[in-house]
C-alpha positions in Angstrom: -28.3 -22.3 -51.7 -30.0 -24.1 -54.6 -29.9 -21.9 -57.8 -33.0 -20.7 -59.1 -34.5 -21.0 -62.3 -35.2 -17.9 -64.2 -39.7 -17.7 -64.2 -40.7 -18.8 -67.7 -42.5 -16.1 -69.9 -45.2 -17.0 -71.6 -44.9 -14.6 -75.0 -48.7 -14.1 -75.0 -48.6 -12.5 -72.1 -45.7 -10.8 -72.6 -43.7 -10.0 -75.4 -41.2 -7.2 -73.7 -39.8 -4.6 -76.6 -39.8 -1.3 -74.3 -38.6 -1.2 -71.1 -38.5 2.1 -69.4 -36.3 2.5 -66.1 -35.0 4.5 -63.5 -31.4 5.1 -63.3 -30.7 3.4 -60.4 -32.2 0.2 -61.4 -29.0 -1.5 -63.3 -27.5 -1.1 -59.3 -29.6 -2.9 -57.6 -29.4 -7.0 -58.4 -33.1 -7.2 -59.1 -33.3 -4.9 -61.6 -30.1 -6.4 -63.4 -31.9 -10.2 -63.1 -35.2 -8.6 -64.7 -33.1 -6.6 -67.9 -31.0 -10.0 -68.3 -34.1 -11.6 -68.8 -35.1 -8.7 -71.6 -31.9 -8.4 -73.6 -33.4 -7.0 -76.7 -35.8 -4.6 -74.7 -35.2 -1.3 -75.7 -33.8 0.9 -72.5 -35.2 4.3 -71.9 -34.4 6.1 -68.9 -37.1 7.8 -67.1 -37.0 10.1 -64.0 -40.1 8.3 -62.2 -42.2 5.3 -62.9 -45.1 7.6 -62.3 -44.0 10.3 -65.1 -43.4 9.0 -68.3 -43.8 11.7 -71.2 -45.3 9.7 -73.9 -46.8 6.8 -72.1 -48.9 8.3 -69.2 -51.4 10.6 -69.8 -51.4 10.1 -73.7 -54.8 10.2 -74.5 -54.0 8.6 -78.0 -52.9 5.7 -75.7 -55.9 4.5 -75.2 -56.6 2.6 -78.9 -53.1 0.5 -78.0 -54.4 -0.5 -74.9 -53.3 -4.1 -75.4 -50.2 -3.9 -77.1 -48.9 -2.0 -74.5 -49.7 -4.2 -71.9 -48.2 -6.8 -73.5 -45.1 -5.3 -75.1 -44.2 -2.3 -72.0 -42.6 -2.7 -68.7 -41.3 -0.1 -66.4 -39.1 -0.7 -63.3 -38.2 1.2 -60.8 -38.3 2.0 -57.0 -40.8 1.6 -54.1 -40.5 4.6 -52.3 -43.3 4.7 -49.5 -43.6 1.7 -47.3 -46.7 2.5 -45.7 -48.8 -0.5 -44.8 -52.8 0.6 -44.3 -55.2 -1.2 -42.6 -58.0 -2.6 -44.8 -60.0 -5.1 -42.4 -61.8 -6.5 -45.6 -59.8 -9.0 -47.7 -56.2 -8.3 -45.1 -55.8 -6.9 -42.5 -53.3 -4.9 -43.7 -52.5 -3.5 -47.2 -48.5 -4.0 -47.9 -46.5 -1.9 -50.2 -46.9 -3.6 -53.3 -44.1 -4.8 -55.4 -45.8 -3.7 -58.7 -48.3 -1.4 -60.3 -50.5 -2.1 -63.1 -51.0 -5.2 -65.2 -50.8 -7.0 -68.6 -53.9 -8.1 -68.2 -56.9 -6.3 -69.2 -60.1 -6.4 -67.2 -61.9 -3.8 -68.3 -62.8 -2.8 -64.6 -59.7 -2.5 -62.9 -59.6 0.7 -61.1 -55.8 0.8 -61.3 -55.9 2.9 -64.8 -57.8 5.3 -63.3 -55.0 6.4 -61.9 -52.1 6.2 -64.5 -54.2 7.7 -67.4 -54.5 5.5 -70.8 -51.8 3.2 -70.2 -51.2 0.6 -67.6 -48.6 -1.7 -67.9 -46.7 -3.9 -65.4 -44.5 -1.6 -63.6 -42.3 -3.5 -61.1 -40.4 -2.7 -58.2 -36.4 -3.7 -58.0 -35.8 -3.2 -54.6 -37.5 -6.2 -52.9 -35.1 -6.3 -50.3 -36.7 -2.7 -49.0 -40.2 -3.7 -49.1 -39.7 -7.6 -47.5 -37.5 -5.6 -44.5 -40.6 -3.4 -44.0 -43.4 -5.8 -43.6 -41.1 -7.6 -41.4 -40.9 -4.9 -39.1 -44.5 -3.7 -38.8 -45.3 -8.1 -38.3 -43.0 -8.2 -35.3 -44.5 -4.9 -33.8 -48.0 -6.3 -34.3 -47.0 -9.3 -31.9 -49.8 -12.4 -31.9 -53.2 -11.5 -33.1 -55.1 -11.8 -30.1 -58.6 -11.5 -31.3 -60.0 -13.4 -34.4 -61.8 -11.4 -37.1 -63.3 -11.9 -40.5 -59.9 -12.1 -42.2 -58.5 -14.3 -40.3 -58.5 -16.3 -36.6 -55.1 -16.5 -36.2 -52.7 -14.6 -38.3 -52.4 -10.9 -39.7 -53.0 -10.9 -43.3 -51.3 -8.4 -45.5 -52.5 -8.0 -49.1 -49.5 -8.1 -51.2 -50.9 -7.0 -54.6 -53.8 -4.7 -54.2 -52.6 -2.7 -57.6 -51.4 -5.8 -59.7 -51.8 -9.4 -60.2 -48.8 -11.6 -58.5 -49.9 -14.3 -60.6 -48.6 -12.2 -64.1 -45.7 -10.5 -61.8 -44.1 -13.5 -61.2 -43.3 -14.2 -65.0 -41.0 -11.4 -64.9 -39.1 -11.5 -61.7 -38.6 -13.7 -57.6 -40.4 -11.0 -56.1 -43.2 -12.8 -55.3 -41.2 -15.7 -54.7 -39.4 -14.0 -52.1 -42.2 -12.6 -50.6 -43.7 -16.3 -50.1 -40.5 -17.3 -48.6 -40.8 -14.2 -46.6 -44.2 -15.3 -44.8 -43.1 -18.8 -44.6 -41.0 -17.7 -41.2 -43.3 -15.3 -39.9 -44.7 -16.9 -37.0 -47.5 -14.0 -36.8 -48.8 -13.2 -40.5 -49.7 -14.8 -43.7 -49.8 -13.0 -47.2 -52.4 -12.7 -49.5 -53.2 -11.9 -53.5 -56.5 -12.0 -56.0 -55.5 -13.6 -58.8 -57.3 -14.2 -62.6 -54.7 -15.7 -63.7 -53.2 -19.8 -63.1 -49.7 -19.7 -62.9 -48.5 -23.2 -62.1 -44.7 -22.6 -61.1 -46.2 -20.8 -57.9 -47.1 -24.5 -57.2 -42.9 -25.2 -56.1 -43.0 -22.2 -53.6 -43.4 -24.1 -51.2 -45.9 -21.6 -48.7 -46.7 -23.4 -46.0 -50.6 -22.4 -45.5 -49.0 -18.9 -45.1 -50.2 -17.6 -48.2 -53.7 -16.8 -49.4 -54.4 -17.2 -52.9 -58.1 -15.8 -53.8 -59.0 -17.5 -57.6 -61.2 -14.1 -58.7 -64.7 -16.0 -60.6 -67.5 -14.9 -62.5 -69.5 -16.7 -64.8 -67.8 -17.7 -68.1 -69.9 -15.8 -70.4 -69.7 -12.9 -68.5 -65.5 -13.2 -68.2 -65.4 -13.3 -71.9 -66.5 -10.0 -72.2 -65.1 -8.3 -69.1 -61.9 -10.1 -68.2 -59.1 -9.7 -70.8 -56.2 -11.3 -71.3 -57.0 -13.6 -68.2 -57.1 -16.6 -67.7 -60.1 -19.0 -68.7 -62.9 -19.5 -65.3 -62.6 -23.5 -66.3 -58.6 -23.1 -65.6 -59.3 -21.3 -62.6 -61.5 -24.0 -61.0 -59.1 -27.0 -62.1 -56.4 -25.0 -60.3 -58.1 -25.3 -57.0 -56.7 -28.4 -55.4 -53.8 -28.3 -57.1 -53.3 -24.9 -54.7 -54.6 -26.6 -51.6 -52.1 -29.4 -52.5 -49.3 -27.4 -52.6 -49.3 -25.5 -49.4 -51.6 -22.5 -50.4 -54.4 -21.7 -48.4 -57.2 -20.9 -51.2 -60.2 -18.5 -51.5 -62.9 -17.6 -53.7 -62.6 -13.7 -54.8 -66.1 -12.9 -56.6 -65.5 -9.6 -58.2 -66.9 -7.5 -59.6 -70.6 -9.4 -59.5 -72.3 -7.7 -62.3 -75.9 -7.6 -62.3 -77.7 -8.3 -65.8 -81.0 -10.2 -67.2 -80.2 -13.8 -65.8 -77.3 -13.0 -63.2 -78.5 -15.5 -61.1 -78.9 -18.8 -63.2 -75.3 -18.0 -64.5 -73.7 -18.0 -61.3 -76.0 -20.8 -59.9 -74.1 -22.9 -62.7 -70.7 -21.3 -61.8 -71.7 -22.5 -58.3 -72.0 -26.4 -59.3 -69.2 -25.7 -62.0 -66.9 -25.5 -58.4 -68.9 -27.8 -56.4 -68.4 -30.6 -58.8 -65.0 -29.7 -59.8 -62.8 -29.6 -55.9 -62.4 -32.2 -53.2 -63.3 -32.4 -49.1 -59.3 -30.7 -48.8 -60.2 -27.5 -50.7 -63.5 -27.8 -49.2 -63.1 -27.6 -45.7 -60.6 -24.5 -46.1 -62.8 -22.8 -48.9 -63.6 -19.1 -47.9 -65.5 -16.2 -50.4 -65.3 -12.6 -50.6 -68.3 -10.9 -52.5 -68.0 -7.5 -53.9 -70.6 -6.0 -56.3 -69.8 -4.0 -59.4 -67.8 -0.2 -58.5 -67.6 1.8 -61.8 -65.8 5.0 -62.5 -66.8 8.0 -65.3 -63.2 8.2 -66.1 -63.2 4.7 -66.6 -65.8 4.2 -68.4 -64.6 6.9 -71.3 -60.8 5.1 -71.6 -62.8 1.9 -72.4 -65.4 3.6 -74.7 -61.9 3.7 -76.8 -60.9 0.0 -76.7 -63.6 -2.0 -75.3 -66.6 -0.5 -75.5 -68.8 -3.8 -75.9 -68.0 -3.9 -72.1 -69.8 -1.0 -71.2 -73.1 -2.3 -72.3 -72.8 -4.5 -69.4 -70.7 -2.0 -66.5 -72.2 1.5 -67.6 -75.9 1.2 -66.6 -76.6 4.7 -65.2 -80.6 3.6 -64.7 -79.6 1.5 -62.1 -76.5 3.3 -60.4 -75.6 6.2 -58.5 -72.6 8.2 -57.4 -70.8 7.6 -54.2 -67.0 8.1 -52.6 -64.7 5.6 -52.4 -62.5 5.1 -49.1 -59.7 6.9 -50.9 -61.7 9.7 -51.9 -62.6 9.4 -55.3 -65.6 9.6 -57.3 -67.3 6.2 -58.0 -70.6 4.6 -58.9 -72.7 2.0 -58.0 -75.7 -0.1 -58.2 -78.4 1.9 -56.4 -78.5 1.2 -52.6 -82.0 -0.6 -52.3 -81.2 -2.8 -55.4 -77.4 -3.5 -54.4 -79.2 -4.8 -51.1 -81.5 -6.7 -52.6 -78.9 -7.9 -55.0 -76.3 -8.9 -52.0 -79.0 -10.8 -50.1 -79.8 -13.0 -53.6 -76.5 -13.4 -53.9 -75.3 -14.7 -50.6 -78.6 -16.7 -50.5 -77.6 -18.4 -53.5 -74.1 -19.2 -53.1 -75.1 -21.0 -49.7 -77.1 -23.0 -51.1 -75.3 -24.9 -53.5 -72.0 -24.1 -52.1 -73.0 -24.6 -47.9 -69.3 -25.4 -46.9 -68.2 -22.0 -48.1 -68.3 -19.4 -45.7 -68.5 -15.8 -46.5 -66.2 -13.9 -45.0 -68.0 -9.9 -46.2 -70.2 -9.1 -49.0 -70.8 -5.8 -49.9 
């Protein structure tokens, strides 16, 4: 077996000073690969990712917000290996191989949960989590009816609570996982991504893995999507993707709605249009989801960002409403979020008509 390269960091992304870890984690090979990589990390043993005196729950947390992200990582174990059914973007949601991100949208739902830090933790024991999605693929068998996701294949969402794109700066895991859907005959993996990492382009996937380029209008992404990278290197990425083996979507989310919405994203629209060939074209898929907010949220970012809530926190024009997972969300108001898809989807097949739109909500 060829011998891998180690991923190249990028030290504005990441500049790794604190790692906190499980015990375990020096047994098991990934974890040793990732603290080689990190020699002059300082080590501090933890007894859960999720519990971390300190870091989680620190309310003071919430004015480093960057820092962390940039100069934190925990590691540790998956422990549940439950895959959900979505029937949105997969058809299945996979047990992730990390949590959080050092990126900084400001909003991700995935602090919600962690409380005033969110840093990349990731998983060590890869091996686990590729065994279990290759179970529950053979016991699907062939997908005999085509839906929205996908015509052919069962599509499992690999990285509903991070970006893979980041991930894969610090460890194979997503590289493995890649590998791992190359040989299944009966599923393909996909990932949302805001960020253009160009050494996934030697992974060699095989159309059996989904990358959706996340895209809002420039001016809008300056404010809202932190730490990511630019739209303009999202869009040039495009058929590079397609080139390489990746099957590539669109993933517009959040849409925000403000004074002008619509002229921005008409230019975002030709912005694509004149910037991918008849390959990327004839594959080219979107997913449209409108703006989900969160109280909780909204008062972590009042501490580090809160030019951003100008634009997400409009309560004149939202309302309340549970999520799928139970929690307490807002949205745009149900008449206007209608009115709002419809222009939308209107708009986006017009000046992109080979683009189909697989849900919009």
């Amino acid at each position: 077996m060829p011998t891998r390269s180690a991923p190249v960091v990028s030290t504005a992304m990441l500049d790794v000073g604190t790692i906190y870890l499980e015990a375990s984690v020096p047994d098991i090979p990934r974890g040793r690969e990732i603290l080689d990589r990190f020699p002059k990390a300082e080590r501090v043993v933890v007894p859960s990712h999720w519990n971390i005196p300190g870091l989680h729950g620190n309310e003071g947390n919430a004015e480093d917000w960057l820092r962390i992200k940039k100069s934190t990582l925990v590691l540790g174990l998956r422990k549940g290996m439950e895959m959900r059914p979505n029937g949105r973007s997969a058809d299945f949601i996979a047990p992730g191989f990390s949590n959080g991100c050092a990126m900084a949208c400001a909003y991700c739902y995935v602090p919600r949960r962690k409380g005033y830090a969110n840093p990349i933790s990731t998983f060590v024991n890869i091996d686990a989590i590729c065994q279990a999605i290759e179970r529950h693929a053979a016991r699907q068998g062939n997908k005999g009816t085509p839906n929205q996701v996908d015509p052919w294949q069962w599509v499992y969402d690999i990285g509903e609570n991070g970006d893979c794109s980041v991930d894969a700066l610090i460890s194979d895991n997503l590289r493995d996982l890649v590998a791992l859907f190359r040989r299944l005959p009966n599923a393909k993996a996909s990932f949302a991504t805001k960020f253009v990492n160009r050494a996934l382009l030697d992974y060699d996937p095989c159309g059996k893995t989904r990358i959706r380029f996340s895209m809002m209008p420039p001016i809008v992404a300056k404010l809202l999507d932190i730490r990511t990278s630019s739209i303009a290197d999202r869009i040039a990425a495009i058929d590079d993707f397609v080139a390489a083996g990746y099957e590539v979507h669109l993933n517009f989310s959040p849409v925000v709605y403000y004074e002008g919405w619509l002229d921005d994203y008409a230019e975002l629209f030709s912005n694509i249009d004149d910037a991918i060939g008849p390959r990327a074209r004839r594959q080219l898929r979107a997913e449209v989801i409108f703006l989900t907010h969160h109280d909780g949220l909204h008062e972590v970012n009042l501490r580090w960002h809160p030019k951003a809530e100008d634009l997400l926190w409009v309560p004149e024009l939202q309302e309340e409403k549970t999520s799928e997972t139970g929690g307490r969300n807002v949205r745009y108001r149900r008449g206007l979020k209608t009115e709002l898809v419809d222009q939308f989807v209107t708009l986006l097949r017009k000046k992109l008509p080979y683009c189909g739109v697989r849900y919009a909500f």
